[in-house]
N, C-alpha and C positions, 0 to 999 in steps of 0.2 A: 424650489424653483419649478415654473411648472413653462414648457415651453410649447404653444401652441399650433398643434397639427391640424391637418383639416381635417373637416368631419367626415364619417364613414358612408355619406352618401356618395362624395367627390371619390372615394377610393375602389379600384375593381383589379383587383391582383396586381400586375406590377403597373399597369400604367393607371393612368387616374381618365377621371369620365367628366367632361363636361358640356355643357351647353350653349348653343347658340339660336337665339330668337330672330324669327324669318314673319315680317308684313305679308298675309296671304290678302292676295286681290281676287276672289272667285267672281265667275258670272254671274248676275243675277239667278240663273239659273239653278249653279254650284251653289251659290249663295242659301239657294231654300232647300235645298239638300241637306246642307250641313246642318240647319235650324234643325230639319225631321228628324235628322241619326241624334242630334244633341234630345229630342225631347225624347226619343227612345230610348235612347240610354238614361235617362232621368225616371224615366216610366220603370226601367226596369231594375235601378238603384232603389225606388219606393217600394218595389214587390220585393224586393229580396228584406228591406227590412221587416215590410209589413211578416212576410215569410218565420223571420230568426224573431220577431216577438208572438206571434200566435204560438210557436211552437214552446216556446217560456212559458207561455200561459198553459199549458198544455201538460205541463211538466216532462218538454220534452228538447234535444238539442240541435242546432240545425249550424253546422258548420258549413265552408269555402266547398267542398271538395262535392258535399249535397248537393250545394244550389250551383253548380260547375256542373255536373250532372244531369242536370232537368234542360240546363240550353239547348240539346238537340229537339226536344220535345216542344219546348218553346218557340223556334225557330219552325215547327211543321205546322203550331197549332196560328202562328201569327207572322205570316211571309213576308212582313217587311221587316224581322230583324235578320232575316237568309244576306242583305248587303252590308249589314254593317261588319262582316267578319269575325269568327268566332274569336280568336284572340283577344279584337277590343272588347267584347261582350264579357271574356273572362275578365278583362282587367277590373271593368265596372262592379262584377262581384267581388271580387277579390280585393275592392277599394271600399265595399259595405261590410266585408271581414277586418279590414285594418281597422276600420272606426271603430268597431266592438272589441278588437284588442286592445285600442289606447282607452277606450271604457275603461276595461277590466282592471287597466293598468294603473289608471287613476283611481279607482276606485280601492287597489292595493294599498296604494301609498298614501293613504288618508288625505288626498288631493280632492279637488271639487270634479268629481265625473264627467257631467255633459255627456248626458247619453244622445247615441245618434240619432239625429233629426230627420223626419221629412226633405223635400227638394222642390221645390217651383220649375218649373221650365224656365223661369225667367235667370232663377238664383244657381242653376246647375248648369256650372262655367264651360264644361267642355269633356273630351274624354279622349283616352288614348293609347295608339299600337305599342304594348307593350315590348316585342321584338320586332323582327326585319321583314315577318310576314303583311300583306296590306299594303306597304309602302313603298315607295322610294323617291331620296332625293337625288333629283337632276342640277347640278350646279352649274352658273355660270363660267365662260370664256376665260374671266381674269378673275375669277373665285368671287366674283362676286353675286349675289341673288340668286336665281334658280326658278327650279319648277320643280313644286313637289308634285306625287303622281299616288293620288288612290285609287284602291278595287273600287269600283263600280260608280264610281266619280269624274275619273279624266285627269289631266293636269291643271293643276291652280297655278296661277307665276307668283313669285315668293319676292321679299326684298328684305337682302341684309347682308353683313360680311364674318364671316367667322375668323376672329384671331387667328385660328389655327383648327385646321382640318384635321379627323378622324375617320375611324370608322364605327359610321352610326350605327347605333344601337336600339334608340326606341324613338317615338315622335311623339308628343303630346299635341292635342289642338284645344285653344282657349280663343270664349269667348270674352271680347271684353267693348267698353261704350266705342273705341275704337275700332272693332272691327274684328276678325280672326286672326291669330296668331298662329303658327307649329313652333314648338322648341324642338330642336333635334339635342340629343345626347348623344356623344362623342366620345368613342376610346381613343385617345391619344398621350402623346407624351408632354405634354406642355413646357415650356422653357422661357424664362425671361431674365434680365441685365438684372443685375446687386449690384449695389455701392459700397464701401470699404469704410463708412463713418456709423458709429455708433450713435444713438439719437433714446432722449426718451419722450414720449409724448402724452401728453393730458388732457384726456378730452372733457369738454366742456359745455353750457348753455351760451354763455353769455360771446365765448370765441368756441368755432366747433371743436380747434385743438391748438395746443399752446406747447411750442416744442422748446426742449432744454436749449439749443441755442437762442431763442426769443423770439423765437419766428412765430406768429402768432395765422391763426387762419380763422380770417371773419366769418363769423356765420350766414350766410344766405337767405335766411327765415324766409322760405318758399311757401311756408303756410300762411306767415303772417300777411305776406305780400299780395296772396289771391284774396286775404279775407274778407274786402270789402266788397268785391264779385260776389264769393261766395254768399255773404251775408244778404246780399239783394238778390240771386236767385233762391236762396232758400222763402225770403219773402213772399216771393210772385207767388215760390211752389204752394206756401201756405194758403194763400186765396184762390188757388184755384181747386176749378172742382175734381173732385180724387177721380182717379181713372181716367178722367178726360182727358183728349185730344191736347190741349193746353198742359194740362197737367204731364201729362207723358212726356213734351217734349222740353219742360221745363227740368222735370228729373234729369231725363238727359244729357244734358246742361250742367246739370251738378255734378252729374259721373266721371262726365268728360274733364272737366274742371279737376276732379278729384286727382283723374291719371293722369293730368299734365302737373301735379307740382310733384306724385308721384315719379316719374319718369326724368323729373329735373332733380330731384334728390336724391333718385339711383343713378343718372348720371355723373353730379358731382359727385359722390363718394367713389364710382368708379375711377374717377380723375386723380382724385386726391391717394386713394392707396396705392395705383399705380407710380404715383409722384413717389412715394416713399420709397417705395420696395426698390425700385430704380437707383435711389440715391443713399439709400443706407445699407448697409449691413448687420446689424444688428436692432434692434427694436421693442425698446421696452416700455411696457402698455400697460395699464390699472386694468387689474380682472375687476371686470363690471357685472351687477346682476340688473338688469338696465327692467327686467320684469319686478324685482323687488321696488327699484326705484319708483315705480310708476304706481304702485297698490296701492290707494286709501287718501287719504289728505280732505275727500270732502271737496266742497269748493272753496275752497282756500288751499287747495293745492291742484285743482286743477288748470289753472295757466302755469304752473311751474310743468305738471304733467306732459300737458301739452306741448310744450318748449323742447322737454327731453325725447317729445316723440316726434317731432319736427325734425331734432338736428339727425335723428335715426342712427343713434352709437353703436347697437347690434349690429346692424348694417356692414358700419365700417368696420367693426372687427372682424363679422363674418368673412368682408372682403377682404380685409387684411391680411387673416388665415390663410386664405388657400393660395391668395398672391405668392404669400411669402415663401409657401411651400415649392412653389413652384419656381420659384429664381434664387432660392435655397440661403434666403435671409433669412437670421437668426431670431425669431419672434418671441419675446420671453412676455409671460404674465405676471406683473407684479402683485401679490396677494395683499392688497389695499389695509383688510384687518387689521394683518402684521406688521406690515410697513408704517403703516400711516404718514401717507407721501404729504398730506395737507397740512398734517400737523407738526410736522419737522424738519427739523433748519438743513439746507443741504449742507453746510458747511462743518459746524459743530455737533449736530445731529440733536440739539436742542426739543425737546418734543413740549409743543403747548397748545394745548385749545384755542382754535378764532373762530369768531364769529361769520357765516357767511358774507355778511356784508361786510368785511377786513377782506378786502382785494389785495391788499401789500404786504408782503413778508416781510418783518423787522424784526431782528435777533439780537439781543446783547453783544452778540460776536461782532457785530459790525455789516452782517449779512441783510442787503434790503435788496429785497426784487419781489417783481407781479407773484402774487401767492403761486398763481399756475406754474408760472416756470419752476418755479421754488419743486414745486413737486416732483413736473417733469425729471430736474435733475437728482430726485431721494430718487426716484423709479429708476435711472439709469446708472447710478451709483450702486442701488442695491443691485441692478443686473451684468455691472461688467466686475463685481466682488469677487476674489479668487475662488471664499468659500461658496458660492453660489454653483459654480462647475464643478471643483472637486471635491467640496462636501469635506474638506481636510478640517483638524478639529486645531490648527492651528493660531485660528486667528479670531475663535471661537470667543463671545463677550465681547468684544471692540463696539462692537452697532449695536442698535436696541432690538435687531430685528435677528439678533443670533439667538442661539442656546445661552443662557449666562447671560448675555447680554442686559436683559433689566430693562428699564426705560430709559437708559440713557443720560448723560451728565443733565440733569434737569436745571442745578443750582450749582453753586460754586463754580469754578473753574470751566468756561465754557471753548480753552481751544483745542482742535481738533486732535484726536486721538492718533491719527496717523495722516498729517499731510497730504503725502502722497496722493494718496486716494481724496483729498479733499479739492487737490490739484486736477484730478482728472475731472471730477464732477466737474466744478467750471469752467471745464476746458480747456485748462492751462496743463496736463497732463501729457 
């Protein structure tokens, strides 16, 4: 059993760290400010690379802690990076050090590298006070919006609400077709309502998820819905002339387009896993590897690709994760491998190959339901299993999905091995 914690970014000793996204509305003024410290930091993300590959060529090494070094000299010999703050100047090095670590790292593990690239002013999103030096936010009256407040800047007025207040810790600023953005990052203690009902759920292309009680949740296709938009500004963008006037604001266009079906898919999954975590207690999910899923097929598997990157499953588990941690729902991963929640009966535990185009689970037992739910309930059955907690070797063999165990009554005799448990799968437990 493997039962799903957040990841080690959200965690910072006993309390956990999160994030809240703030609308900056700067003046025109603020406004080309920000543009110059963003292409300066871009200017000085290329010199630091251009820097760590001369010196390879050189056969020589140029770590964090070198080019952390040379800023003060940097800073005499070119006086407009004296405002941007030593801090954010370090983080910007120290963010062309992480690249060359996850290089190295890929390059370990017989992965495809991608070594670090160049930066455009256009493509280099933003930069940020990595501690509490440089900044500070001003919150509103009833917590809501604010004014954030830079060195050598002023205050911007902000808009947004954070679930739940901390004590900040760093600020990032992003550019994007919308406009700038600051995330703040929060230590606090986060807390939210569980439910008391055990639930297993499957996610899917065709419904985004399909829960053991039958509740089904239609997909949204937020991509399919913009495509014919999208499809007809991509056209324009193609007739027109590149770098033009036309051309630019037609890109635009496409960006902006982009983060709105963006923005409505991280919405809804926001909606949907708080929905859960609220009303279950327990929670058992297909470990997905949603990057495996997506690799290769050609075109003949790129509208299925596309579909799985639409419904965005990583997403929701990601946000599932940290949800659950934090209202102390019980999040178990069912390892799909082993189990094989698609190919076995929840009833009898009957295990047979279908074809994806077989939507209906039909068992010799007598068992017929939507394939999906079919699963959902093997994933919740294998998660509220006694041996599944206490690992007792008592009941060891019964499932296909134990030690001993086997594949399962395949032929002959197909009723359930133990009732009980066959009762609670659908509910009747």
């Amino acid at each position: 059993m493997q039962t799903r914690q957040a990841q080690i970014p959200y965690r910072d000793g006993l309390a956990s760290v999160r994030q809240v996204r703030y609308k900056l509305y700067p003046t025109p003024a603020q406004l080309e400010v920000l543009e110059r410290w963003n292409g300066l930091h871009c200017d000085l993300y290329n010199a630091c690379l251009q820097q760590r590959r001369d010196a390879y060529k050189k056969g020589k090494s140029v770590g964090y802690y070198d080019q952390q070094n040379e800023l003060p000299a940097l800073k005499a010999a070119i006086p407009e990076y004296r405002s941007l703050g030593s801090h954010a100047l370090q983080e910007t090095v120290r963010r062309v050090d992480r690249a060359f670590q996850a290089f190295f790292r890929r390059v370990k593990r017989g992965e495809k590298p991608g070594y670090p690239r160049y930066k455009s002013r256009k493509s280099f999103v933003g930069f940020c006070y990595p501690d509490k030096a440089g900044w500070k936010f001003e919150r509103g009256p009833n917590g809501k919006h604010g004014v954030l407040h830079l060195s050598n800047l002023g205050p911007i007025k902000a808009r947004g609400k954070p679930r739940q207040w901390g004590e900040p810790l760093r600020v990032t600023l992003t550019r994007t077709s919308h406009g700038w953005y600051a995330t703040v990052a929060l230590r606090c203690q986060p807390a939210r309502k569980t439910g008391n009902i055990a639930v297993g759920i499957d996610l899917g292309v065709e419904a985004v998820a399909t829960l053991s009680d039958a509740t089904r949740v239609e997909n949204p296709r937020f991509l399919k819905q913009a495509s014919n938009k999208l499809r007809g500004l991509q056209r324009q963008l193609a007739r027109r002339k590149r770098f033009g006037s036309n051309w630019k604001r037609t890109k635009h266009k496409i960006a902006r387009l982009h983060l709105k079906v963006a923005n409505q898919r991280n919405d809804f999954q926001h909606k949907l896993t708080s929905l859960w975590v609220s009303r279950y207690g327990l929670i058992a999910i297909e470990e997905l590897r949603v990057k495996n899923m997506t690799v290769g097929g050609g075109s003949r598997k790129a509208g299925l690709n596309r579909a799985i990157l639409d419904v965005g499953m990583w997403g929701i588990l990601q946000k599932l994760a940290y949800k659950a941690e934090e209202a102390g729902t019980r999040l178990v991963e069912v390892p799909t491998s082993r189990v094989k929640p698609s190919q076995t009966c929840p009833i009898c535990l009957r295990q047979e190959k279908k074809p994806l185009a077989q939507r209906v689970h039909r068992c010799p037992c007598g068992c017929e339901m939507h394939r999906d739910q079919a699963a959902a309930l093997v994933m919740l059955r294998w998660a509220i299993h006694p041996w599944v907690h206490s690992r007792q070797a008592v009941l060891q063999g019964i499932y296909p999905w134990e030690p001993g165990g086997g594949e399962g009554p395949k032929s002959g005799s197909v009723e359930p091995r133990n009732p009980d448990h066959a009762g609670i799968a659908v509910g009747r437990g």
